[in-house]
C-alpha positions in Angstrom: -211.5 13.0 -63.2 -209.2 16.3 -63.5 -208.9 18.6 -66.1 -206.2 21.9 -66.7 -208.0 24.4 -68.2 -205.0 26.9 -68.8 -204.8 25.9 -72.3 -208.6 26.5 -72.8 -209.0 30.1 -72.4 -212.6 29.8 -73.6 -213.4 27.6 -70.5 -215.6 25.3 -72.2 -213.9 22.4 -71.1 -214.3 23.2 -67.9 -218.2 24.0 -68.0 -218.1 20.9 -69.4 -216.6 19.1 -66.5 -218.7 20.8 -64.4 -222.3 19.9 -66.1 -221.5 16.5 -65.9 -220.1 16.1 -62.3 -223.2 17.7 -61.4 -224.9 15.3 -62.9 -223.2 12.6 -61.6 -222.9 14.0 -57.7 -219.9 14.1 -58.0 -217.4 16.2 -55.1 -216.4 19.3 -57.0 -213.2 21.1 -56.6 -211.5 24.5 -58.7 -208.2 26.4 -58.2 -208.0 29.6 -59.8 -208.0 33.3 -60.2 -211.5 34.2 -59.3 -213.7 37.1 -57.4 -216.2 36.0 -55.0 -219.7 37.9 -54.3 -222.6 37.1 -52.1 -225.9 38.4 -51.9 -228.9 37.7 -49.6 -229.3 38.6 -45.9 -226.4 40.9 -46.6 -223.6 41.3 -49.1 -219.9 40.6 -49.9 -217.5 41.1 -52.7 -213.8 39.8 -52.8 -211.8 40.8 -55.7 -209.5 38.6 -58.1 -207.1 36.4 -56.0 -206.5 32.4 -56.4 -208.9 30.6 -54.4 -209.9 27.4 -53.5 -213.6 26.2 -54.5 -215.3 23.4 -53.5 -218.7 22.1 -54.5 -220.2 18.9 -52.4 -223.2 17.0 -53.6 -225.5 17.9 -50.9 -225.1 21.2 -52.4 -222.6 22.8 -49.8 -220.0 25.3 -51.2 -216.8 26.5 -49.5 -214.3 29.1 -50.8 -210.7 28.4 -49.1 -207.9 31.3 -49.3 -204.1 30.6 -48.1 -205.3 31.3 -44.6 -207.1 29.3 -41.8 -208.9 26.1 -41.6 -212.9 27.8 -42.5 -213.6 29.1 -45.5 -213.9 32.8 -46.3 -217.7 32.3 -47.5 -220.1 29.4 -48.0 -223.3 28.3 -49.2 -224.8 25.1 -46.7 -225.8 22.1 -47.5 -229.5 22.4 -49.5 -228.5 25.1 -52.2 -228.3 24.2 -55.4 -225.1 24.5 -58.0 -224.8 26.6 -61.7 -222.1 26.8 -63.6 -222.2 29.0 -67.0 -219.6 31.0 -68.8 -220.4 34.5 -69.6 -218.5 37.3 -70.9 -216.1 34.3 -71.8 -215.4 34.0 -68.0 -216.2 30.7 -65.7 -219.4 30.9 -63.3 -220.0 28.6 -60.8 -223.4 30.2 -59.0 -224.7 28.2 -55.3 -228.2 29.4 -54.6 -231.3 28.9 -51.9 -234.6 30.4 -51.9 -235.0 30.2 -48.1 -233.7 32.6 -47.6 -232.9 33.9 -51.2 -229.4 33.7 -51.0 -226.4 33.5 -53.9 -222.6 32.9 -53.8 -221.4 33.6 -57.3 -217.5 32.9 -58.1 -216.6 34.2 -61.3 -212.9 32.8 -62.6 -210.9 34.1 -64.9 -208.3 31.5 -64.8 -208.9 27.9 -64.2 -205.7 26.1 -63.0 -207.2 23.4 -61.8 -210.3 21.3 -61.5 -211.4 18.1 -60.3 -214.8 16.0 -60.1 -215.0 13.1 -57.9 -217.3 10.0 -56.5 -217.0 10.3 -53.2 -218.4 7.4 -51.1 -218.9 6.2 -47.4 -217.3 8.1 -43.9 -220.5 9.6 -43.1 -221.2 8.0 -40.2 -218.5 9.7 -37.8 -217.5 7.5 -34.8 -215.6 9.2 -31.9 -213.3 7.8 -29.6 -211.7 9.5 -27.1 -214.3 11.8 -26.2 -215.6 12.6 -22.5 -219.0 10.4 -23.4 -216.2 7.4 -23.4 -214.9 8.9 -20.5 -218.2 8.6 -18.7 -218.9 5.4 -19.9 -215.6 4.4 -18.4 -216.6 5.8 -15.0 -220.2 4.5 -15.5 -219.5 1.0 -16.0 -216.2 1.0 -13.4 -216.9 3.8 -10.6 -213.7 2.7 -8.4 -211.7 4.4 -11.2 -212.8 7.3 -9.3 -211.9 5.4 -6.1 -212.8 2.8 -4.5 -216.7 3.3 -3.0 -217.2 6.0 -5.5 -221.3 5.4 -6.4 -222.3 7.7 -9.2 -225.9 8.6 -9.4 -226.5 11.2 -11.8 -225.0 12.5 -15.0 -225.6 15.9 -16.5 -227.1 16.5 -13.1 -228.2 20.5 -13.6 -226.9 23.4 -11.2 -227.0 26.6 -11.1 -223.6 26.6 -12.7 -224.5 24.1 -15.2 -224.7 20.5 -15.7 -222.0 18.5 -13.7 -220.5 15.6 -15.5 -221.0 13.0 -13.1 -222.4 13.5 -8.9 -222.2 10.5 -6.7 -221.2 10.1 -3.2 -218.1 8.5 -1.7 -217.6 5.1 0.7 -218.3 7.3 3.5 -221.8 9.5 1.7 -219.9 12.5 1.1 -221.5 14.5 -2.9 -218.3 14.2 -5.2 -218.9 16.6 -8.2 -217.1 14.8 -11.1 -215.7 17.1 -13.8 -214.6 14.9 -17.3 -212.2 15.9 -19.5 -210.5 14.1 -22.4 -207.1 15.5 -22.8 -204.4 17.5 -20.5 -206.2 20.5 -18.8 -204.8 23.9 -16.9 -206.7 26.0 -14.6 -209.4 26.9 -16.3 -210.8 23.3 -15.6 -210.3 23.9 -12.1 -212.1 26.8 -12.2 -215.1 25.3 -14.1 -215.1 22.1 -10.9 -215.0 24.7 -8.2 -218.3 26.3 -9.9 -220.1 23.0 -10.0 -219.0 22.2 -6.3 -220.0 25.5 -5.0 -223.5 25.3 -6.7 -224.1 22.1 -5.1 -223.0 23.0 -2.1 -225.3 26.1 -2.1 -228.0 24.0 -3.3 -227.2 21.0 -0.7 -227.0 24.2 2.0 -224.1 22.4 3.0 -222.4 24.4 5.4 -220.4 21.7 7.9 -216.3 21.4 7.0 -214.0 19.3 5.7 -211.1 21.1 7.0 -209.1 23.9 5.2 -210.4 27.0 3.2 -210.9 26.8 -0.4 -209.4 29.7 -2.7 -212.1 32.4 -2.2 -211.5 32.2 1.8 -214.4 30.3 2.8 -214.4 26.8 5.0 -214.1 24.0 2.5 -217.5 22.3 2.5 -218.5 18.8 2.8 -218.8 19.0 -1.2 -216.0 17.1 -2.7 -214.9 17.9 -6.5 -212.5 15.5 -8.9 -210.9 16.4 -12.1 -211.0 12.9 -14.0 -208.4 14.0 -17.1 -205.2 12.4 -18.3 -202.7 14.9 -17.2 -203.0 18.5 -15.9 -200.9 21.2 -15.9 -198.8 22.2 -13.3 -200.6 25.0 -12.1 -203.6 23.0 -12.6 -202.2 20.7 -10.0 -201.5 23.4 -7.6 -204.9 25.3 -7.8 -206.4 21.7 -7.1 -204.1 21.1 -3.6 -205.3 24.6 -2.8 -209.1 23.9 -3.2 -208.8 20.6 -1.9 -210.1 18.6 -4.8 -208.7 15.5 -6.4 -207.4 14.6 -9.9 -207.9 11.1 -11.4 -205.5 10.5 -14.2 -207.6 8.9 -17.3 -208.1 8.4 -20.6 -211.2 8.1 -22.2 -210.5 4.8 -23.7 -208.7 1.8 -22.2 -205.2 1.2 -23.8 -205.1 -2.3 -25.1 
């Protein structure tokens, strides 16, 4: 349901519109010239400019501008929704008492508004992430390589949780680092952590021939990157430490 409230300079129509989709639950939206102010744990004003509004039934409010995908200021999910005209002037008022918050947009031009129903795509389901990615690896290890035996995921070290550690045909750790889409060095850099840690932790201190980057003797630690491309200077940090990359995707291509 949309009305254009240009031609109704008293705004009535619009409160209207509003009162009802509140009733209804419905998913609120308003274009116009408005000011924005917020008061509560501190306190903002914007002053007239055309704005984007949006009210959701689980009381959430967003104000868009022409910039940027988050909103300039907000009201979460919980407060409750107002709308009034006063000094003949639109309000739409989203308020919480814990804590005692208010975002209050005054308009004094409504270009647009629309209330809709808005049903179903809650439930989010993700592919492609690094949890498919580990599943992957989980459930077919010798897409590592062949022999690879993982034994741990989100094993901690003092650099963090490592994606996957298991050992190799011949015993040897293998730090596993996951990631879902092309990566450049700074996912190198984020392995070499893990393997270091481990390494420290293992007190691991034979060779597996060559130095890694800082100058010491490459330990017995090994590190992949499992990711489906990496850059080339990715690639050439990852010769110079030693380490492996596995080119994969998180999900199987059918």
């Amino acid at each position: 349901m949309t009305v254009t409230s240009v031609h109704d300079p008293s705004h009535r129509e619009a409160l209207w519109e509003l009162e009802d989709a509140f009733e209804r639950g419905d998913l609120v939206s308003a274009f116009g010239t408005c000011t924005v102010s917020y008061e509560g744990r501190a306190a903002s004003d914007l002053g007239p400019g055309d704005r984007l509004l949006v009210l959701k039934p689980d009381g959430a409010a967003l104000v868009h501008t022409d910039e940027g995908r988050k909103p300039v200021n907000w009201q979460p999910p919980g407060s409750e929704h107002h709308a009034a005209v006063r000094e003949g002037r639109l309000r739409v008022r989203s308020t919480r008492s814990n804590p005692d918050e208010s975002l209050t947009v005054r308009f004094s031009d409504v270009h647009q508004l629309s209330a809709m129903s808005v049903t179903g795509g809650r439930d989010l389901t993700l592919h492609g992430s690094e949890e498919d990615l580990r599943t992957r690896i989980l459930e077919h290890p010798d897409l590592v390589e062949p022999g690879f035996e993982p034994r741990e995921t989100e094993r901690p070290s003092s650099a963090g949780p490592m994606d996957v550690f298991g050992v190799d045909a011949d015993g040897t750790p293998i730090v596993v680092e996951l990631k879902r889409r092309r990566v450049g060095p700074d996912a190198v850099g984020q392995l070499a952590r893990y393997v270091r840690a481990l390494r420290e932790e293992l007190g691991v201190d034979d060779t597996a021939g060559g130095d890694d980057a800082d100058g010491d003797d490459a330990p017995a630690v090994r590190g992949v990157l499992v990711a489906p491309s990496v850059t080339d200077r990715a690639a050439e940090r990852l010769a110079d430490r030693g380490f492996d990359h596995v080119a994969l995707d998180p999900t199987p291509e059918e």
